[in-house]
Every structure is written in structure tokens, then in C-alpha cells.
N, C-alpha and C positions, 0 to 999 in steps of 0.2 A: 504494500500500500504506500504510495507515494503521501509526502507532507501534505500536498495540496489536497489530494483523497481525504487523508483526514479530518482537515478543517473544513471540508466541505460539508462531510458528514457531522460535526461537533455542530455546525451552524445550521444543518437541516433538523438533528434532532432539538438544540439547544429552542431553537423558536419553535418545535410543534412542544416542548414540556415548558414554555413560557406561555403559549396558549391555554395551553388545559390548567395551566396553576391559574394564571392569573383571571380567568374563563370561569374558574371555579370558584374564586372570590366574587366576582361580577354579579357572578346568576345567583350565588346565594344572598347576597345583597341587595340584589334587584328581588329578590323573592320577598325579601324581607320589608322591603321598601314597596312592596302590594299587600302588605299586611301592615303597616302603617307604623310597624317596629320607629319607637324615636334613636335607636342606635345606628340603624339605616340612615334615617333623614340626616344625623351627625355626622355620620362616614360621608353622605352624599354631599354636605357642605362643604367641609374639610376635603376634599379629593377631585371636586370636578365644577367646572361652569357647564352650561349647558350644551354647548357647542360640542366642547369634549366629551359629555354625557352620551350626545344622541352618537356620537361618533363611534363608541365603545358599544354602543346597547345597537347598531348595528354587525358589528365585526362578532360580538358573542351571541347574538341572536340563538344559532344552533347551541349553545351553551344555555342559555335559560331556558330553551324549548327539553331541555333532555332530563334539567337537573328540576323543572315543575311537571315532567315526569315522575320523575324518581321522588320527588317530595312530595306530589299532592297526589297524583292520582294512586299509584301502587297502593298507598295505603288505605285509600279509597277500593281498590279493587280485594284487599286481602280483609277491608273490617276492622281495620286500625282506626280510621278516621272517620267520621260522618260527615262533613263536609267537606268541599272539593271547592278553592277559590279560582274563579276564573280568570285563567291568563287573557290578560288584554294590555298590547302596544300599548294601546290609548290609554290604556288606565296607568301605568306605568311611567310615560312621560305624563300625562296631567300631573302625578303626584311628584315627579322630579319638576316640574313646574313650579307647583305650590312651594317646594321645600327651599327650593334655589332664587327665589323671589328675594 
């Protein structure tokens, strides 16, 4: 394996486990910020204007789509949970709206 092979490879895998880490702060955040958690609204001040808001909550989109999966519905489906909050854009930016005002 030549040098260059290498660092190719360090800088393919380094950004797909920069995605999924930082992808997995995001969606949990963002999940928590449709439940109207004030540790959310705090993080959402402290961390971002709106511009770079909507910018991020595009790019992880497939990251909240998997982890309001894995958080609302599964346990919805197995009997853990009785209610199931509905993912909605809209609803999501409105309240990064409200919080970042």
C-alpha cells in the first residue's frame, strides 16, 4: 500500500465516522428539540444560527429519519411506548425558529 493509498483511505473512512458521530448528536438533539426538551433549545442556542441550523438538518436529514426510527416508532411497535411523536420538517425548524429568535 503506497503512502498516498493510505491517507486516502484515513480521509474516506475519517469523514464517513465524522458523519455518523457527529449525525448522531444532531438527530438526537433534533429529536429532543420536537419534544421541546429546554437542554435542546440550550444546545440549539449555544451551537448554531439558523442558517447553519437549516444547513446541518439538511446534510443529517437520513440521520434523524433512522434515529426517530429507532426512538419512536420501534418502541411503538414492540409496547414500550404508547405514543409515537410525529416527525415533521416543519415542526422542527418552526421550533429552531422560536428558540433562535
Amino acid at each position: 500500500m503506497s503512502e498516498w493509498e493510505f491517507w486516502k483511505y484515513v480521509i474516506i473512512i475519517g469523514s464517513i465516522l465524522t458523519y455518523i458521530c457527529w449525525g448522531f448528536v444532531f438527530a438526537i438533539q433534533g429529536l429532543l428539540l420536537l419534544h421541546g426538551r429546554p437542554e435542546a433549545v440550550a444546545w440549539l442556542k449555544r451551537r448554531y444560527k439558523m442558517k447553519s441550523f437549516m444547513r446541518e438538518l439538511y446534510v443529517f436529514m437520513p440521520m434523524l429519519m433512522i434515529f426517530h426510527f429507532l426512538l419512536e416508532v420501534v418502541p411503538k411497535l414492540i409496547g414500550l411506548d404508547d405514543a409515537v411523536i410525529r416527525f415533521s420538517v416543519s415542526d422542527l425548524i418552526e421550533r429552531a425558529e422560536e428558540a433562535l429568535k
